[in-house]
C-alpha positions as CSV (number, residue, x, y, z in Angstrom):
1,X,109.5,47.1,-68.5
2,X,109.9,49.6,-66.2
3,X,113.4,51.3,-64.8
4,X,112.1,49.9,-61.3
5,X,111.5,46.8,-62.0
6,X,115.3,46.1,-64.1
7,X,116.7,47.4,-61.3
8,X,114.9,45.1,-59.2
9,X,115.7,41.7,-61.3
10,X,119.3,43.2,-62.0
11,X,120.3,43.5,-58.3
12,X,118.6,39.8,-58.0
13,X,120.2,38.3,-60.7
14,X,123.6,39.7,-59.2
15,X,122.8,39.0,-55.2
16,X,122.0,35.4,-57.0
17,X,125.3,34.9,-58.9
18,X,127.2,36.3,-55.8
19,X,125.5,33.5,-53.3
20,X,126.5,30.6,-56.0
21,X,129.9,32.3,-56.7
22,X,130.5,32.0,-52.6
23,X,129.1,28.7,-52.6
24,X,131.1,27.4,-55.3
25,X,134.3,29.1,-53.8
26,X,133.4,28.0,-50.3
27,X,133.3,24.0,-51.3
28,X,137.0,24.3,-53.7
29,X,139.1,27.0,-51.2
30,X,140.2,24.4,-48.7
31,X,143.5,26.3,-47.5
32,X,141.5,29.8,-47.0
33,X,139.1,27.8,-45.1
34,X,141.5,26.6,-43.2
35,X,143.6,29.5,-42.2
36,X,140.6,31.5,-41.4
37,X,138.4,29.3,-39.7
38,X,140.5,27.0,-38.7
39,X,140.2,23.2,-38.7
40,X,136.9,22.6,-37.0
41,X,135.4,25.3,-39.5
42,X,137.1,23.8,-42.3
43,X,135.6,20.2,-41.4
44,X,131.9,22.1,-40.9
45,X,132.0,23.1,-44.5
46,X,133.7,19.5,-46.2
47,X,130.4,18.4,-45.0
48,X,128.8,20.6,-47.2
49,X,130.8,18.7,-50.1
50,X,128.1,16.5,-51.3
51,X,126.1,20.3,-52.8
52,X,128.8,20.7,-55.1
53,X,127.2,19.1,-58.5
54,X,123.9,21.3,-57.5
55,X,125.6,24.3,-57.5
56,X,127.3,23.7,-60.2
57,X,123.8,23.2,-62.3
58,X,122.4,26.0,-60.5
59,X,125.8,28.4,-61.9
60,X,124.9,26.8,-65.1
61,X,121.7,27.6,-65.5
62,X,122.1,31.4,-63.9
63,X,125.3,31.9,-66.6
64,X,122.4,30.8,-69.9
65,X,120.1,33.2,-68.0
66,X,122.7,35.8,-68.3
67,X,124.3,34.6,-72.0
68,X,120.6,34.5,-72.9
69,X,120.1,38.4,-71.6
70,X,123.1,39.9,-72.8
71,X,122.6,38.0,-76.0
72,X,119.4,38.5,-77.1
73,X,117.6,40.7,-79.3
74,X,117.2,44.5,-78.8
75,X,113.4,45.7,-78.9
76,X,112.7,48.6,-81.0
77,X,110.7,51.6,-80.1
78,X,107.4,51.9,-81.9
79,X,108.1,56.0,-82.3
80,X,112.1,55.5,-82.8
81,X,112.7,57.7,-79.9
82,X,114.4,55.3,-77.6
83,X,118.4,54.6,-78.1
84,X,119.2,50.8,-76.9
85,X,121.6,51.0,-74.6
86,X,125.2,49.1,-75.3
87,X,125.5,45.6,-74.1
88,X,129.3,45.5,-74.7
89,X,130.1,45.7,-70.4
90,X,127.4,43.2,-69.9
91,X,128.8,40.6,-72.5
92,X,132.5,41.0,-70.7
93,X,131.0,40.5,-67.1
94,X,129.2,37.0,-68.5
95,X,131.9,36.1,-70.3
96,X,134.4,36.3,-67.3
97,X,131.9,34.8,-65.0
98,X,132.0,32.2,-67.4
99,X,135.5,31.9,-67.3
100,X,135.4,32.0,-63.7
101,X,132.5,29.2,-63.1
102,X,134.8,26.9,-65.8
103,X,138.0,27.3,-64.0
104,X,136.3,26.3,-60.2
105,X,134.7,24.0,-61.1
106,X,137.6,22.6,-62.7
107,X,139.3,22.9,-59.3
108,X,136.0,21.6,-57.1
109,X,135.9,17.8,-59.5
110,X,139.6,17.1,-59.6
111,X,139.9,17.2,-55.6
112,X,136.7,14.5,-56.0
């Protein structure tokens, strides 16, 4: 794979997470809605209320994308010249997305 075309599925696999993370924070933040948009804003996105099981399936499948890509196995070099790079930062970043998804969408089904 070339370096321009990781660079290119990296920076859409993060612009992709981001969008979900805001969706998923935009259907569960009710209060912060409501101080900064204020009540007609905050009624404009409660409408959007009935998406919140498909972005939850949607966070679900991009986090197994990204436990699948930090988890799987390293290709070797035919020559042994190439050094793998470490996946150690990666593996913390899913992991607290992880973390992160769990704990709002937690928050989203109890106010069901």
């Amino acid at each position: 794979m070339s370096e321009k075309t990781q660079v290119i599925s990296t920076a859409s696999g993060a612009l992709g997470l981001g969008v979900f993370g805001a969706a998923i924070g935009s259907c569960c933040a009710l209060p912060w809605a409501v101080s900064l948009l204020g009540v007609s804003g905050a009624v404009a996105l409660a409408r959007l209320s009935f998406m919140v099981p498909y972005v939850l399936f949607g966070a679900a499948a991009l986090l197994a994308i990204a436990f699948w890509w930090a988890y799987r196995p390293l290709t070797t070099c035919a020559d042994g010249t190439c050094s793998p790079a470490s996946r150690r930062p990666l593996r913390w970043i899913v992991w607290t997305a992880s973390v992160l998804v769990v704990a709002l969408s937690a928050v989203a089904l109890s106010d069901g």
